[in-house]
NUNUKOL-601889 format. One record per residue (C-alpha): x, y, z; residue number from 0; residue in three letters. Coordinates in steps of 0.5 Angstrom, whole numbers. Each point is the difference from the previous one (the first is absolute). Layout:
NUNUKOL-601889
REC X Y Z NUM Ala
...
end
This chain:
NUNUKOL-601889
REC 0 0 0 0 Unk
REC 3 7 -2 1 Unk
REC 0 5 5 2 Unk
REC -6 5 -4 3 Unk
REC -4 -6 1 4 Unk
REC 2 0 7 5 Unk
REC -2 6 2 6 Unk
REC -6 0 -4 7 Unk
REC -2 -6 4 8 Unk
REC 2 3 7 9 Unk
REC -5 6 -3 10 Unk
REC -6 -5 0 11 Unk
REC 1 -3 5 12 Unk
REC 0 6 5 13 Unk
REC -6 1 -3 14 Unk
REC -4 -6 2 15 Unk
REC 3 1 7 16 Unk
REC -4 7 0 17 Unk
REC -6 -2 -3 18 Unk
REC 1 -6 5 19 Unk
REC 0 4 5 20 Unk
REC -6 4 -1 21 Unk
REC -4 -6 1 22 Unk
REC 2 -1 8 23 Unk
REC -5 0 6 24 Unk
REC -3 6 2 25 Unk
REC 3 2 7 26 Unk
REC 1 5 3 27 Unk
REC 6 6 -1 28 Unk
REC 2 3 -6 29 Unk
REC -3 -3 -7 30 Unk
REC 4 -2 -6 31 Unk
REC -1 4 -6 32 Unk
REC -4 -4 -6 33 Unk
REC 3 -1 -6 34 Unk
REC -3 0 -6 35 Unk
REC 3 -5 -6 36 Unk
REC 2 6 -4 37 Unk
REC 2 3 5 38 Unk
REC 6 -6 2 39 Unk
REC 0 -1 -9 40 Unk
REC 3 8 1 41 Unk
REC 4 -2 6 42 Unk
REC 3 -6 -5 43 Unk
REC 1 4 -6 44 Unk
REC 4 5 4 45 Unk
REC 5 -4 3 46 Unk
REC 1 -4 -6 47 Unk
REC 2 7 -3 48 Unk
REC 4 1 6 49 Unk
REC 4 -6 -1 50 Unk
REC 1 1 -8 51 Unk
REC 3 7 1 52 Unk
REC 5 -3 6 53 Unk
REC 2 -6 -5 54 Unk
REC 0 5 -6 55 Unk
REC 5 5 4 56 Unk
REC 5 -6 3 57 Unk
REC 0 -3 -7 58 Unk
REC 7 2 -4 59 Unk
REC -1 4 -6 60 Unk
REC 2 -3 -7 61 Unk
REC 1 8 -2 62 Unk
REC 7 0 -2 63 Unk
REC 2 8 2 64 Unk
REC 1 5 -6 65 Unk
REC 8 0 -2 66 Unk
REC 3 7 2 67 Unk
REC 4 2 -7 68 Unk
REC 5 7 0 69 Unk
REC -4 5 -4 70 Unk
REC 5 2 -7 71 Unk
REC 5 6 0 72 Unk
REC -4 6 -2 73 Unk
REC 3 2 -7 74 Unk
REC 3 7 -1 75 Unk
REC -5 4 -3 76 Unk
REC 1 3 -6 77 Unk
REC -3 6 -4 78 Unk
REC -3 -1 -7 79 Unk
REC 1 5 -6 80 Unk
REC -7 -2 -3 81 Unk
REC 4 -5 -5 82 Unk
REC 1 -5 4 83 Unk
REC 8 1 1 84 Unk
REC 2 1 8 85 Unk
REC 3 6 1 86 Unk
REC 7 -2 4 87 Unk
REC 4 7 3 88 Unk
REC 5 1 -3 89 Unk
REC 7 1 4 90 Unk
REC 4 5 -2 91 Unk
REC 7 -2 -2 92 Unk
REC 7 1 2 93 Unk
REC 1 3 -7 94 Unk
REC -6 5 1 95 Unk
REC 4 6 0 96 Unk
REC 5 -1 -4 97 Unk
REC -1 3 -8 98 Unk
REC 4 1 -6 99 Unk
REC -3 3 -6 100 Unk
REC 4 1 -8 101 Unk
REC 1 7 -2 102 Unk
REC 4 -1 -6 103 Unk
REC 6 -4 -4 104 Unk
REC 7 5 1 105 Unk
REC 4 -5 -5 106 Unk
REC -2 -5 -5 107 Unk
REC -8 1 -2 108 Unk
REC -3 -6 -2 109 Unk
REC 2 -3 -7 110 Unk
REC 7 3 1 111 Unk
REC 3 -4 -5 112 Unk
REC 7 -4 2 113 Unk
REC 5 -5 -3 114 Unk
REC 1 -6 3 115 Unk
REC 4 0 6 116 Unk
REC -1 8 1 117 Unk
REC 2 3 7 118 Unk
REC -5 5 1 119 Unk
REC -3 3 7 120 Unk
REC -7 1 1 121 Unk
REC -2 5 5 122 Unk
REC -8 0 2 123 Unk
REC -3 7 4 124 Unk
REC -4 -3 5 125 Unk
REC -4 4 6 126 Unk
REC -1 -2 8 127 Unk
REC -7 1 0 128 Unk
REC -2 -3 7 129 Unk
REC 1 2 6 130 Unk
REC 5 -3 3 131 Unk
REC 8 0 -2 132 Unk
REC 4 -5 -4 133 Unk
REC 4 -3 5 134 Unk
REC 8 -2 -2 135 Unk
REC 0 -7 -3 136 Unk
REC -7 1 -3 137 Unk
REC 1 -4 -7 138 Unk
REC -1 2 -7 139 Unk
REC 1 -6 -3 140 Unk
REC -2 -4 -8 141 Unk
REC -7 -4 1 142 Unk
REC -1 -3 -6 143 Unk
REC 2 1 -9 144 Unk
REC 8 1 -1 145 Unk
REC 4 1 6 146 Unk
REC 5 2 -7 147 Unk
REC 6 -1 6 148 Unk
REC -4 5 5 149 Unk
REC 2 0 7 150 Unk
REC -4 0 6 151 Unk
REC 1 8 3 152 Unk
REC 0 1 7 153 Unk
REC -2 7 3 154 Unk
REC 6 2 4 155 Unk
REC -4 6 4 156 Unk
REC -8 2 1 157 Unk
REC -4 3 -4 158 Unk
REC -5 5 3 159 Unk
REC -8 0 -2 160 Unk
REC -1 5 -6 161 Unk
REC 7 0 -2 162 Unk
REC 2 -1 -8 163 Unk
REC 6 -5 -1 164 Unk
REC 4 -3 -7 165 Unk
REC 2 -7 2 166 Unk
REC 5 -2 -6 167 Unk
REC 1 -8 -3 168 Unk
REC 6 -2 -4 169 Unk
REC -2 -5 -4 170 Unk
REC 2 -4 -7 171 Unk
REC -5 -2 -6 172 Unk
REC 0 -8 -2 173 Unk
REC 5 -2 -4 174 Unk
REC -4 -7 -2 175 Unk
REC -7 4 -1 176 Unk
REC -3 4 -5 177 Unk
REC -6 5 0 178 Unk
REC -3 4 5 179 Unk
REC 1 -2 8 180 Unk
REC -3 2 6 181 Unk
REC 3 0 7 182 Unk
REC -5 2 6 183 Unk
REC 3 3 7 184 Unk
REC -3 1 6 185 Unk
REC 1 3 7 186 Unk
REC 0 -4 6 187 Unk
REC 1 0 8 188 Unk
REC 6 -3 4 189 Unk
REC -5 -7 0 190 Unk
REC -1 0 -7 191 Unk
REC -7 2 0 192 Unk
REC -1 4 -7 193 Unk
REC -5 7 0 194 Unk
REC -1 5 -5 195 Unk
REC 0 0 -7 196 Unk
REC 4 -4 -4 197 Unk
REC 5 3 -6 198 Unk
REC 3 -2 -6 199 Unk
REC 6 0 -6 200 Unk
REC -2 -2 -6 201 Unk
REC 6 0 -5 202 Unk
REC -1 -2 -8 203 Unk
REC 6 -5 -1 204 Unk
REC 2 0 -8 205 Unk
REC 5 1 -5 206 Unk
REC 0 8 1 207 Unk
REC 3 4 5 208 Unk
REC -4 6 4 209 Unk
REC 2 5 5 210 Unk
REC 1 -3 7 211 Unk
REC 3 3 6 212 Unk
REC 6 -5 2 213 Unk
REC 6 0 5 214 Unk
REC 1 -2 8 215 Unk
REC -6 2 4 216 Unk
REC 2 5 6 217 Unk
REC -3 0 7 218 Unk
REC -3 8 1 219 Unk
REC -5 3 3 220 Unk
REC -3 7 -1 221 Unk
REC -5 3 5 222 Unk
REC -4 7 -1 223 Unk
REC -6 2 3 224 Unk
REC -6 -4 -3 225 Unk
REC 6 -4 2 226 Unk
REC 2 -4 -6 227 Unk
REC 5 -6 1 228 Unk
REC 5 -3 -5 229 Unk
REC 2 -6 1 230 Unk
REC 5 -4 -5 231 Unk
REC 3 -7 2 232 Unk
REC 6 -3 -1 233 Unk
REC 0 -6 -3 234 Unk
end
């Protein structure tokens, strides 16, 4: 016999046991209430309840406890530009101050003609248009084209911002290629970063013989008020 059965037959028993008592002799003293049969159904049906409740509450449940996960890292938010792009900050660079811009070729305009193996020197007018100074041993180097024996030149002193300065290139024309060749030079920090614009030489290499302007290159400098700098490796 299960335990609710139990208890249901311990709940009607203890009905008997009142409807029993009603039926006792009538001395003398305090009465015994009667009980009607529905009144001990009621009573019956109460403490089978009763019981039903005190199992269900003593029972172990089968409901496994939801499992408790880390909510996911939130990510950056990030602005639209409408187009469906994100907008990144930009963060400005080591660079960013530092400007060049091309004024005019001194020597050797473009298409110069040239024998082959022709010395020559090519000087560019260039300005410092940013805000901050050159530094001694910022470079001006060949980037890309015909290096035509070109070499790196190294600035020996600072250059000011809003000064004027002729940087000057020994250089030779091929001797293994004819037609017109190009060499791009460019200037650049200490680190090798490159900023500014990017200047070139272009020579025709043929048969014929053009005005060039040859010798050994000298290191001057010539500083005015604007200021001007002239500057000239020494190869």
């Amino acid at each position: 016999m299960t335990k609710l059965r139990l208890i249901g037959v311990q709940a009607l028993m203890a009905g008997t046991i009142l409807l029993a008592s009603c039926g006792g002799g009538g001395g003398e003293g305090t009465s015994t209430p009667i009980l009607s049969a529905d009144d001990i159904q009621t009573l019956a049906v109460e403490t089978f309840s009763a019981a039903l409740t005190q199992t269900a509450l003593a029972a172990p449940s089968d409901t496994p406890f939801p499992t408790l996960t880390a909510s996911p890292t939130s990510a950056p938010f990030v602005t639209s530009t409408g187009g469906g792009i994100p907008v990144v900050p930009t963060v400005a660079g080591t660079t960013s101050c530092y400007r060049l811009a091309f004024v005019s070729d001194v020597s050797i305009p473009d298409n110069t003609p040239m024998t082959p193996g022709q010395v020559f020197t090519k000087t560019w007018k260039i300005s410092n248009t940013g805000s901050c100074a050159w530094d001694a041993g910022f470079k001006f180097a060949f980037t890309g084209g015909e290096a035509m024996n070109g070499a790196t030149y190294t600035l020996p002193s600072s250059v000011p911002a809003n000064a004027v300065i002729d940087i000057s290139i020994a250089m030779t024309a091929p001797t293994n290629k004819t037609g017109s060749l190009r060499g791009n030079w460019r200037m650049s920090t200490a680190g090798g970063q490159f900023f500014g614009d990017e200047v070139y030489v272009v020579i025709l290499v043929g048969g014929a013989t053009g005005t060039v302007t040859t010798g050994t290159a000298t290191n001057t400098a010539t500083v005015t008020s604007t200021p001007t700098v002239t500057l000239t490796p020494t190869p």
